[in-house]
N, C-alpha and C positions, 0 to 999 in steps of 0.2 A: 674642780679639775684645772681649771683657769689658773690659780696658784702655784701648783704641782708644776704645772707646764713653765710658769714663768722661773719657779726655782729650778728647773732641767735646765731651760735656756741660761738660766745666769751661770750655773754651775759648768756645763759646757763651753760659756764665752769665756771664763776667769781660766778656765786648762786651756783651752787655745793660745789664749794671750802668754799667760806663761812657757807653753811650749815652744809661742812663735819666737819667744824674747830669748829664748834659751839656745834655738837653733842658731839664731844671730850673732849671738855671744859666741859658739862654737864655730862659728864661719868664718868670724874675724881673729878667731884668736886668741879673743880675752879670754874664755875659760879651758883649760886642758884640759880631757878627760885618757887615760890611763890603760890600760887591758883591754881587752875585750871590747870597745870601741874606738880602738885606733883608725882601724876600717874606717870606720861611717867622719870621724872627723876628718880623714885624709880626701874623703868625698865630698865634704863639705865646704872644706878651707880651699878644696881645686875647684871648686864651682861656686866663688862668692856672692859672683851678681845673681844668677838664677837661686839660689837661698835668700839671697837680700830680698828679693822679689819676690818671692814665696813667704816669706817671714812678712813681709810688710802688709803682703794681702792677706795673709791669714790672722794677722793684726786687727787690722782694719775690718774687716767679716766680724770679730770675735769684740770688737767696742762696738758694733753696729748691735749686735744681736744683745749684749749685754743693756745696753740705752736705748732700746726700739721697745715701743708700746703695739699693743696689737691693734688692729682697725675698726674703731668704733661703728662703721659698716657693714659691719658682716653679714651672714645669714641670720643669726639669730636676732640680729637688730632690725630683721625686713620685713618682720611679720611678726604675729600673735596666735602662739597655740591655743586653744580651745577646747578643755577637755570635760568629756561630758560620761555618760554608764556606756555607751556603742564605744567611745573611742575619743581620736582628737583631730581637730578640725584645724590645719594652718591656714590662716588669712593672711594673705603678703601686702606689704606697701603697695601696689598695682589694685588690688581688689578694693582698698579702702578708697584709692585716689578715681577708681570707677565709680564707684557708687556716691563720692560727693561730687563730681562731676554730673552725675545724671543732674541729682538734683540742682545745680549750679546751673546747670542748663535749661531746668522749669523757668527760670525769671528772666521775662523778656528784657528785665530792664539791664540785665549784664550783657557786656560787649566782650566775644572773645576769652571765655574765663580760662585758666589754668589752674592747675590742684595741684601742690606739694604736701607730701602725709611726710610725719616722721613719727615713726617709731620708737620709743627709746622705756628709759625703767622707768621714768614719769609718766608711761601712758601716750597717747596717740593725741598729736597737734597737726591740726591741719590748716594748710595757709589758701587761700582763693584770691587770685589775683585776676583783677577784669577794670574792662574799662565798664565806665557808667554811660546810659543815655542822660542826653539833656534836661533837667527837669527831676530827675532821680531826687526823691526825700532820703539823702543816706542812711540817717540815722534809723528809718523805718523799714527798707531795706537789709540793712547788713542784721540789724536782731532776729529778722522773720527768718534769714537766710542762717541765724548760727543756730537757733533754736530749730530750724529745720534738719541742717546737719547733722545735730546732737541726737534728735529726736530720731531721726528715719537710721543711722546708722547703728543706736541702741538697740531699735526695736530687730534692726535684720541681723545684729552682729551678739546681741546682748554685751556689746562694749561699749563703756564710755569714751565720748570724743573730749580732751583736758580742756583741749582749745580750740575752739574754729575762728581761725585770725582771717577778716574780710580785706582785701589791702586793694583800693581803688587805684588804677594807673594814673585816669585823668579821666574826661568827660569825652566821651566816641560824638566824632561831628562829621557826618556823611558826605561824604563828597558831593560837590553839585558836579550835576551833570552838562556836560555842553550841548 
């Protein structure tokens, strides 16, 4: 359908553009036109700035719409249908970025985490961003935490996670106290 749509929109922009370019022409003058729309060019050529102005935005709309991609964003990029004999299950970006978040939140040793999921045709990446305590073995940490990710959100989602990217801020160092 996606297609379909984008051949409407182009089809649509390419008669705009021509009509707008046409009206312009008949407003200045460069083209006559004869019979039966003597009218509408007598209305046109007396009202050139408001045609100019009309033609240029309707111009500019119709190269907009003709060179505009649609938003990689959308709904269908925010989540994952799930279709099973009962029916279909959508899980949104919010539901996946909950549920590695809980688990993010099991490891005392993470300071402050935050969770970005993205969605896309490659499958669900998800980023965790935290500060570390003092003393943190990274490298024993961030494994136990991807393989946890992977693990607990397969088992509750039967979806695989492509990627769980662990991304350390810095090292969390507690304020003293006065």
């Amino acid at each position: 359908m996606k297609g379909f749509e984008k051949f409407i929109l182009c089809i649509f922009s390419i008669v705009m553009i021509v009509l707008s370019v046409f009206v312009i022409l008949v407003s200045t003058g460069m083209i006559h036109i004869e019979g039966i729309y003597n009218v509408v060019v007598d209305f046109l050529v007396a009202n050139k700035i408001g045609v100019l102005i009309v033609g240029a935005i309707v111009s500019l709309l119709g190269l907009i719409g003709l060179f505009s991609s649609s938003d990689s964003s959308d709904d269908s990029k925010s989540g994952l249908a799930i279709k099973n004999e009962s029916g279909t299950v959508f899980l949104n970006k919010d539901t996946f970025e909950s549920m590695i978040m809980a688990i993010a939140k099991n490891y005392p040793e993470l300071v402050g985490p935050k969770v970005d999921v993205t969605i896309s045709e490659d499958g669900v990446k998800a980023n965790v961003y935290a500060l570390i305590l003092p003393d943190t073995v990274v490298p024993t940490l961030s494994s136990k935490l991807q393989e946890n990710i992977k693990s607990v959100v397969k088992k509750q989602t039967t979806i695989d996670i492509k990627e769980a990217n662990i991304k350390i801020k810095g090292v969390y160092i507690e304020p003293q106290k006065k």
